[in-house]
C-alpha positions as CSV (number, residue, x, y, z in Angstrom):
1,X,20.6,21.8,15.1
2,X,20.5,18.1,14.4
3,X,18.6,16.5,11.4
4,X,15.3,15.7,12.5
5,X,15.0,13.8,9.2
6,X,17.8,11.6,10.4
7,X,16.6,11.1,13.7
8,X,13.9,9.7,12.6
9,X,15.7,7.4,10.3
10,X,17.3,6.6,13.4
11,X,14.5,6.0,15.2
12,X,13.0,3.7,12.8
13,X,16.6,1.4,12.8
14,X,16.1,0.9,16.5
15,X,12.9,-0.3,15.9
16,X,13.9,-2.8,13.8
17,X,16.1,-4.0,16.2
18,X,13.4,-4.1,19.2
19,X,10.1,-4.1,17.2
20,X,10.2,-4.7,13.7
21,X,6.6,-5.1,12.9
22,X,6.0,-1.5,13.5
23,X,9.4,-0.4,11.4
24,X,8.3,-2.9,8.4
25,X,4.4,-0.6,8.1
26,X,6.2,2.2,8.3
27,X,8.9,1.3,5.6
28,X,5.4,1.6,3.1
29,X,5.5,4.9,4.6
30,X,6.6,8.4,3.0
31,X,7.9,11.2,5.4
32,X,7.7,15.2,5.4
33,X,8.6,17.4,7.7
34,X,7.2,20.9,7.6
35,X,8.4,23.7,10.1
36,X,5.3,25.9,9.5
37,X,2.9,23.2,10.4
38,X,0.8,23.6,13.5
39,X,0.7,20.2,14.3
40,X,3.2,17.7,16.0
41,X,3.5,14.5,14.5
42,X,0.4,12.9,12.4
43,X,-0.1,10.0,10.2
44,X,-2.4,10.3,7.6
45,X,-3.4,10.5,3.9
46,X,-1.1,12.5,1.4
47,X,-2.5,13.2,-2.5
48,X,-3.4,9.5,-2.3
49,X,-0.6,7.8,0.1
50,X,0.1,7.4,3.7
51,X,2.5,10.0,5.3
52,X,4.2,10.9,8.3
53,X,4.2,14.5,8.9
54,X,6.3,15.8,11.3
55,X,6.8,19.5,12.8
56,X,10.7,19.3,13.8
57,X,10.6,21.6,16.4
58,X,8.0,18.9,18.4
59,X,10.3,15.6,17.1
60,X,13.4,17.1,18.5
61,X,11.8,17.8,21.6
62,X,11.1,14.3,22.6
63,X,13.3,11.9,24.0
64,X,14.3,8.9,22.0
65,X,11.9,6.6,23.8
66,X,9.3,9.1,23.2
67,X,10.2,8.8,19.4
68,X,9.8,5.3,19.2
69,X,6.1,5.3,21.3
70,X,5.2,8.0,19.1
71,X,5.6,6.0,16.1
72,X,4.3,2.8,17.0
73,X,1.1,4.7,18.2
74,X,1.1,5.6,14.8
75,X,0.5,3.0,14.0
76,X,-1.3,0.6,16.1
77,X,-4.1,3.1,15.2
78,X,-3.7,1.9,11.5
79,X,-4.2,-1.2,12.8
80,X,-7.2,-0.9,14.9
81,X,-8.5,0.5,11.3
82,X,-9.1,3.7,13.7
83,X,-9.8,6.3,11.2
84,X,-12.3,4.3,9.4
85,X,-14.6,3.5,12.5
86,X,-15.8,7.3,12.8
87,X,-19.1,6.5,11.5
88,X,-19.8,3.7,13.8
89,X,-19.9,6.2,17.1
90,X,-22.1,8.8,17.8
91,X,-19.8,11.0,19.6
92,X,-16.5,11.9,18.1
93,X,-14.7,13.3,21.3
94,X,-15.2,10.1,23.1
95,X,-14.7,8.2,19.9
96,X,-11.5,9.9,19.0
97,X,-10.1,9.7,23.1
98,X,-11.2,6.4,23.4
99,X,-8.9,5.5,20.1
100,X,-5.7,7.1,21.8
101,X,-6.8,4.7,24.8
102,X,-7.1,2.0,23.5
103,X,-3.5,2.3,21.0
104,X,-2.0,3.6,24.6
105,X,-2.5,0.5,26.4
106,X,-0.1,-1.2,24.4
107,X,3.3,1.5,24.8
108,X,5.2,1.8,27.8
109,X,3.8,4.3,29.9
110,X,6.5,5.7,31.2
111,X,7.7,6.2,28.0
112,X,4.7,8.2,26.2
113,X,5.1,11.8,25.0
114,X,3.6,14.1,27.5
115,X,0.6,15.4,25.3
116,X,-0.5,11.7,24.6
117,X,-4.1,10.4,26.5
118,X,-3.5,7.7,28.8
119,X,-5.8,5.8,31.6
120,X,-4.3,8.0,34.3
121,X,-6.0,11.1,32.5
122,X,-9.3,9.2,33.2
123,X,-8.7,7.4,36.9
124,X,-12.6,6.1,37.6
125,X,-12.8,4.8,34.7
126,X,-12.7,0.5,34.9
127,X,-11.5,-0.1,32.0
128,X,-10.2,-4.3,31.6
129,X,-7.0,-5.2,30.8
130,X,-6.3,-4.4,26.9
131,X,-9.3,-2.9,26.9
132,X,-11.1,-2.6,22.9
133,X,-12.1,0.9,21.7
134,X,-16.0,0.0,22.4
135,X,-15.2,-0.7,25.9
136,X,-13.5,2.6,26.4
137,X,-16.2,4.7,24.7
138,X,-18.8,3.3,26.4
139,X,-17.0,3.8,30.1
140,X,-16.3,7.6,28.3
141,X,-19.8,8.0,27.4
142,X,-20.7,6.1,30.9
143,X,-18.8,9.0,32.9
144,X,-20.4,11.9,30.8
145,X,-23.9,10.8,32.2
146,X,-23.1,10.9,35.3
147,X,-20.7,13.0,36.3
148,X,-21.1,13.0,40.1
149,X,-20.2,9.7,40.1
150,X,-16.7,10.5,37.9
151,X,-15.6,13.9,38.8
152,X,-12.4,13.8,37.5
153,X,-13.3,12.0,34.1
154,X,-16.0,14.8,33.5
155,X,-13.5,17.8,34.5
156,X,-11.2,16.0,31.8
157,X,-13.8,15.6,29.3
158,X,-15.1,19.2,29.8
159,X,-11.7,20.4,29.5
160,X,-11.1,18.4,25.8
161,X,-14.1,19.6,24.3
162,X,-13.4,23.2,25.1
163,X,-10.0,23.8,24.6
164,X,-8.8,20.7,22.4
165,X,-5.8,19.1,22.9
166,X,-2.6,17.9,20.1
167,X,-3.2,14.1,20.6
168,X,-6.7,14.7,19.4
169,X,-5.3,17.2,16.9
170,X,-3.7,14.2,15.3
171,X,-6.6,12.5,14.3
172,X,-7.8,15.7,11.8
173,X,-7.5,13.5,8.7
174,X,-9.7,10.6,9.4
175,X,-12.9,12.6,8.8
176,X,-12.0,12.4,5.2
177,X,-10.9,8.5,4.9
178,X,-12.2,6.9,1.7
179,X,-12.8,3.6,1.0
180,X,-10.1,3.6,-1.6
181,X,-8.0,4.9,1.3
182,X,-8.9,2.0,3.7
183,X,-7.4,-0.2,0.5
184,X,-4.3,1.2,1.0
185,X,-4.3,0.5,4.6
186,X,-5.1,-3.2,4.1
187,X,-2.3,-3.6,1.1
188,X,0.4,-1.4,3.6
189,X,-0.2,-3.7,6.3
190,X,-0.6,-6.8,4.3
191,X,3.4,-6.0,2.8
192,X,4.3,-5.1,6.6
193,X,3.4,-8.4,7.8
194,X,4.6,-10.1,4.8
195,X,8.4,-8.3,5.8
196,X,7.6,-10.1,8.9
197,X,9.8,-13.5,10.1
198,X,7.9,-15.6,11.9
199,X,9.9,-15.4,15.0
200,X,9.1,-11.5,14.9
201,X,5.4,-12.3,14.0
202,X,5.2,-14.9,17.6
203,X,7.0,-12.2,19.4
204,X,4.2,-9.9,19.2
205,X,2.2,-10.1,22.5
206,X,-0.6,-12.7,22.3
207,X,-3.6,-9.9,22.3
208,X,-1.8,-8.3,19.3
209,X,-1.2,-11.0,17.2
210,X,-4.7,-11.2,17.4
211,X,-5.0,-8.1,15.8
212,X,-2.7,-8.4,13.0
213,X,-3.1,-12.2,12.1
214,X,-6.1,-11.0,10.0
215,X,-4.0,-9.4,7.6
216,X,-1.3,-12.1,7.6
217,X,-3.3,-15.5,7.3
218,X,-7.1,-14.9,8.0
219,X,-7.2,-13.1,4.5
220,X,-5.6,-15.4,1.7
221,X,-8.4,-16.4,-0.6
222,X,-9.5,-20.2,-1.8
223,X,-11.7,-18.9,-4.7
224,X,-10.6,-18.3,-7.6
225,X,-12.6,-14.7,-7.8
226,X,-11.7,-13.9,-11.3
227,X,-13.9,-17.0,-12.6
228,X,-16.3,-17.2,-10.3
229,X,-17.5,-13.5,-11.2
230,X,-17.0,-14.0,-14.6
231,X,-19.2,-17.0,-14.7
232,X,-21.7,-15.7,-12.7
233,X,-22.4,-12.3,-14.0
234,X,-20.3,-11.8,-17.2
235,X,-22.9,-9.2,-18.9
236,X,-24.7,-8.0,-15.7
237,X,-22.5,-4.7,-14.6
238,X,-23.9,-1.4,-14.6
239,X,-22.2,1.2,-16.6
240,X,-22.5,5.1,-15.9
241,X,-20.9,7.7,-18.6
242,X,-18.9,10.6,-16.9
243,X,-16.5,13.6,-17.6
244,X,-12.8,13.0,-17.9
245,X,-10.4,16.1,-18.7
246,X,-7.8,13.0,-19.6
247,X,-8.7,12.7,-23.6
248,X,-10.9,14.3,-25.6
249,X,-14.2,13.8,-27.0
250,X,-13.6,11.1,-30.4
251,X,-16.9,13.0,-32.1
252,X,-16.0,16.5,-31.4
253,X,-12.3,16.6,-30.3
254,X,-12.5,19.1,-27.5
255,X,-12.5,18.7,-23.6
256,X,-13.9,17.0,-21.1
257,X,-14.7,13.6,-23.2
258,X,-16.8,11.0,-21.8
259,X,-15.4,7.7,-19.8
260,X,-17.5,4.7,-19.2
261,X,-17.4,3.4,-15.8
262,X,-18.4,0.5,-14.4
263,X,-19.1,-0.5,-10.8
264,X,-19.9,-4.2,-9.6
265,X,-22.7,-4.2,-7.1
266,X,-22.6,-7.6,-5.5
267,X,-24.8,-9.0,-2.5
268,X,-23.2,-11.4,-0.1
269,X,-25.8,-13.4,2.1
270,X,-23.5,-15.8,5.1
271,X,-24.7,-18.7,6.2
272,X,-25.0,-17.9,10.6
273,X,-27.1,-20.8,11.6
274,X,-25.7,-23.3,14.6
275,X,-23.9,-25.5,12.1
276,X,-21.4,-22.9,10.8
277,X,-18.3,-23.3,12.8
278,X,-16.2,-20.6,14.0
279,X,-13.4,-21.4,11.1
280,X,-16.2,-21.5,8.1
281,X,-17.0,-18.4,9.0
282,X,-13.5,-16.9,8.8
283,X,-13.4,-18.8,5.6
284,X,-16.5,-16.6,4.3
285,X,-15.0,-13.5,5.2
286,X,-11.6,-14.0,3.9
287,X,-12.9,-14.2,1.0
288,X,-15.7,-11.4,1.1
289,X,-12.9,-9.7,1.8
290,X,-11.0,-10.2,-1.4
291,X,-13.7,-9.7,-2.8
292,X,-14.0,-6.1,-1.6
293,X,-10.4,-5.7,-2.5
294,X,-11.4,-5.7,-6.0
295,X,-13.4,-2.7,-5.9
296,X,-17.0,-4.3,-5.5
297,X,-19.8,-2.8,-3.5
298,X,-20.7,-5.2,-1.4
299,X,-23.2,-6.1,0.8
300,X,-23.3,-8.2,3.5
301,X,-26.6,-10.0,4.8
302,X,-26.3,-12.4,7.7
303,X,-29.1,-14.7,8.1
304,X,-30.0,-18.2,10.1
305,X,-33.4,-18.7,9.8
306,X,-34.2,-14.9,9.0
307,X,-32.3,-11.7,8.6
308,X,-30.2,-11.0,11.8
309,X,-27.9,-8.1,9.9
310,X,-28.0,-5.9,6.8
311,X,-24.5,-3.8,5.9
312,X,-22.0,-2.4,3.7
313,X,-19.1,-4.6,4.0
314,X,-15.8,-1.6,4.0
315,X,-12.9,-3.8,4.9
316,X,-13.3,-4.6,8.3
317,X,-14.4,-7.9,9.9
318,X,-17.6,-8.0,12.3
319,X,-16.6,-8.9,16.0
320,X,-19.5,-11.2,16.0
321,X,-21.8,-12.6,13.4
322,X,-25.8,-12.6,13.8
323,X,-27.2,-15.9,14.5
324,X,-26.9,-19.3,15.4
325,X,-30.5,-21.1,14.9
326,X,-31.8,-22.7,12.3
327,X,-31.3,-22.7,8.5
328,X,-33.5,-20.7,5.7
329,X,-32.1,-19.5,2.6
330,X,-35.4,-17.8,1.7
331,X,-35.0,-14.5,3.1
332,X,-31.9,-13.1,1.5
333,X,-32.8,-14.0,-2.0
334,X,-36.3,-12.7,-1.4
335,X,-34.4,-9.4,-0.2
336,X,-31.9,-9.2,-3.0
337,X,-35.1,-9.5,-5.4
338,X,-36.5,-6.4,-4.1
339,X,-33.3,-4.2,-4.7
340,X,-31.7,-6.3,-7.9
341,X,-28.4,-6.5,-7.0
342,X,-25.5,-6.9,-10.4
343,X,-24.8,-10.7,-8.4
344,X,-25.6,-12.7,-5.3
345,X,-23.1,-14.8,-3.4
346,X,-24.0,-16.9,-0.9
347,X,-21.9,-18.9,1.8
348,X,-23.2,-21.5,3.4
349,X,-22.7,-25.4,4.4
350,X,-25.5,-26.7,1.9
351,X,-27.3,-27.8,4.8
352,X,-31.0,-26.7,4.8
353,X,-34.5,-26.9,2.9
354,X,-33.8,-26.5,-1.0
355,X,-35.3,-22.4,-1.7
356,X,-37.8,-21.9,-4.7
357,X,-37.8,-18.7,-5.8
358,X,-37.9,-16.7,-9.1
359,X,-35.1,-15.3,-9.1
360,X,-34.2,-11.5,-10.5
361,X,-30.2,-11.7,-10.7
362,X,-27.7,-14.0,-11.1
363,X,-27.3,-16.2,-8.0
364,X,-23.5,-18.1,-7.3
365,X,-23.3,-20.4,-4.1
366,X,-20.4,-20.8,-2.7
367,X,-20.3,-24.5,-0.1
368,X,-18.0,-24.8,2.9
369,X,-14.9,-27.4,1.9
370,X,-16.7,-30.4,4.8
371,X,-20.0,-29.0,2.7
372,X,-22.9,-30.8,0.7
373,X,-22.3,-29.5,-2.9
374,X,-25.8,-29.3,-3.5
375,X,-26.8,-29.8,-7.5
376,X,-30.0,-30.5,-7.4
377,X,-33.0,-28.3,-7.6
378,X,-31.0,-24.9,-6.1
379,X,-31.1,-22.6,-8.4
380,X,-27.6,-20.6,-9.8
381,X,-24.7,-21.9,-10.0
382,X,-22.2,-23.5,-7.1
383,X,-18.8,-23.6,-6.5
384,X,-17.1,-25.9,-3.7
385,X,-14.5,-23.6,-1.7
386,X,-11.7,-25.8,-1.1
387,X,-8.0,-25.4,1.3
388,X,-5.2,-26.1,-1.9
């Protein structure tokens, strides 16, 4: 019987020669194989890394074209930040199908594995060309309503939710992805990309490189977050005591001692009014994302002239920011005085009416480069962000 283990080193050299964004991500990537496992290929979360499990018995079945889709579906659902998005959809059969569509889309067809889930499962549906996971889940969930109009779509559906199927089976793990986890994903990929030539990078079709530009330009950071957070809230963490079973107790000498922990609570309101540009606003979350990076809570508020959005920011950049009137900086320092928050950041061009407001926490403004740096009367402190 050949090695499965190197076939699938094998598999991985030839797509370095044709693809080699895909073989950099999953360079970061340990590999097991496991004979007894039900599954058939999965990549997931191992005691705290990324893994590629892999029954032999289902590797050596598939062709070597098969391999390589399999693998690159892989991981254009790491990506699409796939296992991280549960939360965000109300039903998880069509949220986990419309995943495997959307990742599909981007394979050869004619080279997928039999088991995987492809448009031709769902025929009615109109799905556009690279089609998002939103648009298929809603054309999924569109079909389930009314399934005289999509026949075939409902008997396909049906026929998932009762009996299951191993492309779904794949997914098991993401019900338990951490935020620590979706840290990992953003440092794997970030290294993946950073493996990547620029000639491989432009080679990536147009849609894609989309995708993955986030985590190879849209992210580097202007601030200098270190002294930015220690200026503005140097003494203003919240600190916890809990159990660790990792040293003993320094009054009584026995097991489990006590561990301060600390945890950063920071607001972030962003500036959406009509004069934030398309760029500034990549700006702010570049570095709201770096932010995040460093193990912050945060917060995101978006505001114009009043509160369009209120969410936990988990590593992931909105599709579309809330907004696009006029300016008032009011509302989300009146809102981070009713939950007192360890620091409030707020992005912004400088442009609109100076707030006066008592304020409960520390307050740090941070101006757009083409921004007023505004000194006068605004209360906190303000950095300029700048492009060197």
């Amino acid at each position: 019987m050949p090695d499965p283990s190197a076939a699938l080193t094998q598999a991985i050299v030839q797509l370095l020669l044709e693809a080699p964004f895909y073989a950099h991500v999953l360079a970061g990537i340990n590999r097991r194989f496991d004979e007894d496992w039900a599954g058939t290929l999965a990549l997931g979360l191992y005691r705290g890394r990324f893994e590629l499990s892999v029954n032999p018995a289902y590797w050596q079945q598939l062709s070597a074209r098969q391999q390589l889709s399999a693998l690159q579906h892989e991981v254009l659902h790491l990506v699409g930040q796939h296992p991280f998005r549960m939360r965000d959809f109300e039903h998880p059969l069509f949220f986990h199908i419309a995943a495997d569509l959307a990742v599909n889309q981007w394979l050869d067809q004619a080279e997928l594995p039999a088991d995987f889930l492809t448009r031709a499962d769902f025929p009615e549906l109109a799905l556009p060309e690279k089609a998002s996971l939103d648009d298929c889940y809603e054309q999924l969930v569109a079909a389930w309503q009314a399934p005289g109009q999509y026949q075939q779509c409902t008997a396909t559906l049906q026929r998932l939710a009762e009996a299951g199927s191993t492309a779904l089976d794949r997914h098991s793990w993401w019900a338990g992805a951490s935020p620590e986890a979706r840290v990992k994903l953003d440092t794997l990929l970030r290294f993946g990309l950073a493996a990547c030539s620029p000639p491989v990078f432009d080679a990536l079709p147009p849609a894609l490189r989309r995708e993955v530009a986030y985590w190879r330009k849209d992210t580097t950071s202007f601030v200098d977050w270190r002294r930015a957070l220690r200026l503005a809230c140097q003494s203003s963490r919240h600190s916890r005591l809990a159990d660790t079973m990792k040293r003993p107790s320094r009054r009584f000498g026995t097991l489990p001692g006590l561990k301060i922990r600390r945890r950063q609570r920071i607001f972030v309101a962003v500036d959406t009014s009509g004069s934030i540009s398309v760029s500034a606003l990549r700006l702010f979350f570049s570095e709201i994302h770096q932010l995040w990076r460093t193990g912050a809570e945060v917060t995101v508020i978006e505001c114009d002239a009043a509160i369009g959005r209120v969410y936990a920011y988990e590593g992931r950049l909105p599709e579309k920011a809330a907004g696009g009137g006029g300016t008032s900086f009011l509302p989300p320092l009146a809102y981070a005085n009713q939950h007192r928050p360890d620091l409030m950041i707020y992005f912004t061009d400088g442009l609109g009416a100076t707030p006066h407001l008592a304020l409960r926490y520390p307050l740090l403004w941070v101006f757009t480069p083409d921004g007023a740096l505004r000194t006068e009367a605004f209360p906190g402190r303000k950095i300029r962000m700048t492009l060197t």
